[in-house]
C-alpha positions as CSV (number, residue, x, y, z in Angstrom):
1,X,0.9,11.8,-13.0
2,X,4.1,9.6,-13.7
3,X,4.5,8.2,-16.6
4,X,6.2,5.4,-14.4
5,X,2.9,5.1,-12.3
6,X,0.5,5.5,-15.6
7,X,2.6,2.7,-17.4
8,X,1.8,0.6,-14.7
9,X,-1.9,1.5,-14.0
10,X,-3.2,3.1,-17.4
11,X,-5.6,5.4,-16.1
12,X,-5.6,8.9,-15.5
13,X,-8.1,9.1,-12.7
14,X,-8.2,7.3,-9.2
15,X,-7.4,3.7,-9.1
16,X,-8.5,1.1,-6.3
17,X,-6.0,-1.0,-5.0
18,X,-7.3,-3.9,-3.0
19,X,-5.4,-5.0,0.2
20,X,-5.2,-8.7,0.8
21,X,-4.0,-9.0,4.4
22,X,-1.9,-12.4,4.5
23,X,-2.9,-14.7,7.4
24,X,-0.2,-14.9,10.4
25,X,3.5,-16.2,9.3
26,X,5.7,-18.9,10.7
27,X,7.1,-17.3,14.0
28,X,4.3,-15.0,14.5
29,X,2.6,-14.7,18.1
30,X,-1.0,-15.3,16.0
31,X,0.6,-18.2,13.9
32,X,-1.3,-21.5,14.2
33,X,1.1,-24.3,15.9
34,X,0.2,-26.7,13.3
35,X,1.5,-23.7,10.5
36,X,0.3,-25.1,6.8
37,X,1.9,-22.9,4.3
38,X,-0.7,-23.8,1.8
39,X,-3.8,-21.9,3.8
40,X,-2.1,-18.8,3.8
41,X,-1.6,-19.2,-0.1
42,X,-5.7,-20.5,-1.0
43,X,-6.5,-17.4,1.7
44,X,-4.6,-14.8,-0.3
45,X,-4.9,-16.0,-3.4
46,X,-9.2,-16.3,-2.7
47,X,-9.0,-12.7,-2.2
48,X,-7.1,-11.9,-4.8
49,X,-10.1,-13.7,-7.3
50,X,-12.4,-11.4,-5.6
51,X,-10.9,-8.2,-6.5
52,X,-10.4,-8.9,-9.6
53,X,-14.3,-10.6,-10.6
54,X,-15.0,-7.0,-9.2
55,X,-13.0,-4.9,-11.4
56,X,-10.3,-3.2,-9.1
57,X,-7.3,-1.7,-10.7
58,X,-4.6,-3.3,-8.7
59,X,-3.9,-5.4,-5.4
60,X,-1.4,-4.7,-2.4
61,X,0.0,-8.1,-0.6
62,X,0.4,-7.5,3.5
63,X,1.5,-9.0,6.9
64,X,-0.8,-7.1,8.6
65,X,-2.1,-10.0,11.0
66,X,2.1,-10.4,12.1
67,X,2.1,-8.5,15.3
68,X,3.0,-7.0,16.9
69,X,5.5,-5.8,14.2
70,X,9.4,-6.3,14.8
71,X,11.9,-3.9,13.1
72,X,14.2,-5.4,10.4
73,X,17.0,-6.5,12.3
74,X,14.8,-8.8,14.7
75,X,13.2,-10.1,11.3
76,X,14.2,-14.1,10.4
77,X,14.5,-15.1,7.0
78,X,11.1,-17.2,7.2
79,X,8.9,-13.9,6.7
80,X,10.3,-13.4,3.4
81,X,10.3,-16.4,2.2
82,X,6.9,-16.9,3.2
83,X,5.9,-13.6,1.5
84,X,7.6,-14.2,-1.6
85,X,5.4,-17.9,-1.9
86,X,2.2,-16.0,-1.1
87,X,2.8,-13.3,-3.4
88,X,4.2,-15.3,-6.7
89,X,0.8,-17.8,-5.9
90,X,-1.1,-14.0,-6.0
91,X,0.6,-13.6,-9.5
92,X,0.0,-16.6,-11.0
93,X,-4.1,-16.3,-10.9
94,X,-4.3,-12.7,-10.9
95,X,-4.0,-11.3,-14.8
96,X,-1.0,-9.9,-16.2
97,X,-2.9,-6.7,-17.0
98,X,-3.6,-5.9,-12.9
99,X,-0.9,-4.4,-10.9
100,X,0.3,-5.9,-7.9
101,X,2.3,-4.6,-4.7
102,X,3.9,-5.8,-1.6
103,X,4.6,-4.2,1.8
104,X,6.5,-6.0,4.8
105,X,5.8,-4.7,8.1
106,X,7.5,-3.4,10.3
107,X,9.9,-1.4,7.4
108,X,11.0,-4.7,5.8
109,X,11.6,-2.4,2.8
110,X,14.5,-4.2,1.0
111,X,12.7,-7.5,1.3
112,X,9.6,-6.0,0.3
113,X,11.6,-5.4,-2.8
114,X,13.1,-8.5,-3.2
115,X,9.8,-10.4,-2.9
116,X,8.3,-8.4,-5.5
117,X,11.2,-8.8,-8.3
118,X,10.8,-12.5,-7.5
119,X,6.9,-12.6,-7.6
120,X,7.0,-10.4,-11.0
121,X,5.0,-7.8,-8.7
122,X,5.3,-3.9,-10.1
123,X,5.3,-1.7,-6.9
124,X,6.1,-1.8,-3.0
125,X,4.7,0.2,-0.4
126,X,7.6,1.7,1.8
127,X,7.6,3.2,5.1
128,X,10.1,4.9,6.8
129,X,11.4,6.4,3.2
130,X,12.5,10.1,4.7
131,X,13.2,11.6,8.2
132,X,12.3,9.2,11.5
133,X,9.3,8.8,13.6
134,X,8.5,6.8,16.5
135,X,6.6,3.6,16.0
136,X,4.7,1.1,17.9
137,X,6.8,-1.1,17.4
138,X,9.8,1.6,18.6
139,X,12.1,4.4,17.2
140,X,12.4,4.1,13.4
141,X,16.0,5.9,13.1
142,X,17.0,5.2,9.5
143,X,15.4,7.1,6.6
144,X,15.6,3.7,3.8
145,X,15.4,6.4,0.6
146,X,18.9,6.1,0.3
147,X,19.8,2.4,0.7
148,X,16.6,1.5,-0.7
149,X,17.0,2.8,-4.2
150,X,20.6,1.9,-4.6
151,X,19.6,-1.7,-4.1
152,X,16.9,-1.5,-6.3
153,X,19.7,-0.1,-9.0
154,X,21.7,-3.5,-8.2
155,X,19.2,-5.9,-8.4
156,X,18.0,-4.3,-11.9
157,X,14.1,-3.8,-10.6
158,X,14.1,-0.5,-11.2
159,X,10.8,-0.9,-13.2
160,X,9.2,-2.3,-9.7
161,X,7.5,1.5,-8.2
162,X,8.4,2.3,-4.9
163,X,5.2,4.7,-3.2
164,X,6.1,6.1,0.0
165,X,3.9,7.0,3.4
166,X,4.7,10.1,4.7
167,X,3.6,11.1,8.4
168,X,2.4,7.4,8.5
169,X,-0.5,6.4,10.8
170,X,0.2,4.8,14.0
171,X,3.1,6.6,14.6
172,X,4.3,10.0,16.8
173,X,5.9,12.4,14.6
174,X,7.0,14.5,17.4
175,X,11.1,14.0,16.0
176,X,9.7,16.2,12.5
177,X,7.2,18.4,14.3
178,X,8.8,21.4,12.9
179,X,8.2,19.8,9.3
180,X,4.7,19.6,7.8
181,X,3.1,17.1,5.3
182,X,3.7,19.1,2.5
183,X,7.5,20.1,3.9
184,X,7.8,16.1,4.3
185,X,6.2,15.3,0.9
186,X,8.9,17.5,-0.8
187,X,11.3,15.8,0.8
188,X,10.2,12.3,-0.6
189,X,9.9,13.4,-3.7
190,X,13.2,15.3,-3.8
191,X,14.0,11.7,-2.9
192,X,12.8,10.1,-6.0
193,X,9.8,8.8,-4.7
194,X,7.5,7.2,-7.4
195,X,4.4,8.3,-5.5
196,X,2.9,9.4,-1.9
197,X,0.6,7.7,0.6
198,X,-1.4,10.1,2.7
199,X,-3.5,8.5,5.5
200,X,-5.1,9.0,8.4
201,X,-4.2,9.2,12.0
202,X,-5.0,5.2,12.5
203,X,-6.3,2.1,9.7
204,X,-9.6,2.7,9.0
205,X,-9.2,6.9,9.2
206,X,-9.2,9.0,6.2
207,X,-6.9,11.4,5.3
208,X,-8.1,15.1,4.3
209,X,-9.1,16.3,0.9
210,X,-6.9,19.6,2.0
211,X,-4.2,17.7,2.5
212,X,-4.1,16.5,-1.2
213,X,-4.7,19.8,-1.5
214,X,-1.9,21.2,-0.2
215,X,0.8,18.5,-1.2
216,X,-0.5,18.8,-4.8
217,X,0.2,22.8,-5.4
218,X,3.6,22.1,-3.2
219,X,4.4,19.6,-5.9
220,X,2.5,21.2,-8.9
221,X,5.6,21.2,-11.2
222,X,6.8,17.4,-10.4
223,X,3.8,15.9,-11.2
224,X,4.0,13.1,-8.6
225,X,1.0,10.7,-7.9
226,X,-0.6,10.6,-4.8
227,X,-2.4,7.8,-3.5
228,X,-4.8,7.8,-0.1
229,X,-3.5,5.2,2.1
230,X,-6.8,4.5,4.4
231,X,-10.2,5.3,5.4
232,X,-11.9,5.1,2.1
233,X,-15.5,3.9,2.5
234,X,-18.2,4.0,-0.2
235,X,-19.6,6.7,2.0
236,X,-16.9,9.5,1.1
237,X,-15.8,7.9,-2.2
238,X,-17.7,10.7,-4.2
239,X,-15.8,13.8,-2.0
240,X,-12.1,12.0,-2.7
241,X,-12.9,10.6,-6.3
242,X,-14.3,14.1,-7.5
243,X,-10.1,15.6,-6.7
244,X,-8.0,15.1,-9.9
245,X,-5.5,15.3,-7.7
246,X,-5.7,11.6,-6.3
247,X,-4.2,8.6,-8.8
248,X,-5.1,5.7,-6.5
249,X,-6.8,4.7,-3.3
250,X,-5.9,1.9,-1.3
251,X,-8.9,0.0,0.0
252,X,-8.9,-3.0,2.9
253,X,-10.7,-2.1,6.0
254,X,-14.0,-1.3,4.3
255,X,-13.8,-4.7,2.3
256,X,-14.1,-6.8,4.9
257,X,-16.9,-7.6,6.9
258,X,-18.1,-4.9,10.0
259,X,-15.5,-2.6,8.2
260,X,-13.0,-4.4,10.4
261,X,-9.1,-5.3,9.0
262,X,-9.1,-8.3,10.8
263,X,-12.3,-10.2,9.7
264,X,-12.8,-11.9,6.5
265,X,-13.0,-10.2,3.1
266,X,-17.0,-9.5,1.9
267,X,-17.5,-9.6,-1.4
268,X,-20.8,-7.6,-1.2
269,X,-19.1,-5.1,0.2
270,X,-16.5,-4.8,-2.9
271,X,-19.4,-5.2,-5.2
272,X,-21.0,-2.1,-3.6
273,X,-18.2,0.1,-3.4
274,X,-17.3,-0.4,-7.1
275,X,-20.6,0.1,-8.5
276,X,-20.8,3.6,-6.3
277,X,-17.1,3.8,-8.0
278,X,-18.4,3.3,-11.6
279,X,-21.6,5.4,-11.2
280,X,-19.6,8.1,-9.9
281,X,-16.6,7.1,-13.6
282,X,-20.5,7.1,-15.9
283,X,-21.4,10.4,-14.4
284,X,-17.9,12.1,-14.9
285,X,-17.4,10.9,-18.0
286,X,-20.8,12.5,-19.2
């Protein structure tokens, strides 16, 4: 692992990062008419409490409930400055000691970066970082690697990680068919990613334990963290927790009640999937 990533996490086995999906913005089809900045900020910041009374290791910050998604140049400047409320409100009750991250759909990558120097966040969750794919919200041409880190170089928040999907879900990768996941995940890294997302086809699938597998005796020399990007339930926690090859796991479907992204966050069901997760940390550690 990183020393980058373990600085910021201090652990050397899988971390849970808890998604906190940020109620409609201003614009938004799904935006209330009678918009009231402050519910979005008690909603996020509600979840946030919850995650950490339950112990996880770090939170991510999305505008999941914003589509459908626009690509950056249709995006207005209310979506970050809406973000970058919500987020430094996260900050402010979470504890210094936890993590946090941002991601701005659709590939709002530099804003995504911005917000998080502003909010005193420590990572971003790119997409879009190498090669192009096809979206549902439409051809994503422009690989942000590039760009991306040279702005992070400008504004000096080079400390802030950047952890990349590669072969995201939701998208056809017909363009890269010729490259694998393990072909793309060299790329990123050759790239200076600070760490891979691997997920499943759609939110809510898993990705494969072979395909940790795979990426992490591609990559054995650069020591690069990998992070599962969906589909982790307390029902195959044991099979992904068990691979040393996984340093974090982000969580938000199974959170919430039904299992469903879109309804409200259950607390039971955090409380259940982190005492599975600490039997499983008392058992290893035996």
């Amino acid at each position: 692992m990183s020393t980058k990533f373990f600085n910021h996490f201090g652990r050397d086995i899988m971390s849970i990062i808890g998604m906190i999906h940020v109620r409609p913005l201003p614009g938004t089809p799904a935006c209330n008419k009678q918009f009231d900045i402050q519910q979005l900020v008690d909603h996020a910041c509600n979840d946030a409490l919850i995650f950490v009374r339950q112990g996880l290791h770090g939170i991510l910050v999305e505008n999941m409930f914003d589509r459908p998604y626009i690509k950056h140049d249709d995006a207005g400047p209310e979506i970050t400055a809406t973000m970058t409320r919500v987020c430094s409100e996260v900050r402010r009750v979470v504890p210094e000691r936890i993590p946090c991250g941002v991601q701005i759909l659709a590939g709002l990558n530099h804003e995504a970066l911005a917000v998080a120097i502003a909010s005193q966040f420590q990572f971003i969750r790119v997409e879009g970082f190498v090669f192009s794919h096809v979206a549902d919200e439409g051809l994503m041409t422009t690989a942000c690697a590039g760009p991306l880190l040279r702005y992070r170089r400008q504004i000096d928040a080079e400390h802030i990680l950047v952890l990349t999907d590669i072969k995201k879900k939701h998208c056809s990768h017909s363009i890269t068919d010729d490259l694998d996941l393990t072909e793309t995940a060299r790329a990123a890294r050759f790239f200076l990613t600070d760490g891979l997302i691997i997920t499943g086809r759609e939110t809510g699938d898993p990705p494969t334990l072979t395909d940790f597998d795979q990426i992490n005796q591609s990559l054995i020399d650069d020591h690069v963290p990998l992070l599962i990007g969906s589909g982790l339930t307390v029902e195959n926690l044991s099979g992904f927790f068990k691979n040393k090859n996984i340093a974090a796991a982000i969580v938000g479907s199974y959170f919430k009640h039904k299992g469903k992204w879109f309804n409200s966050l259950c607390e039971d069901n955090v409380q259940t999937f982190m005492h599975k997760y600490n039997q499983l940390l008392q058992q290893q550690q035996q």
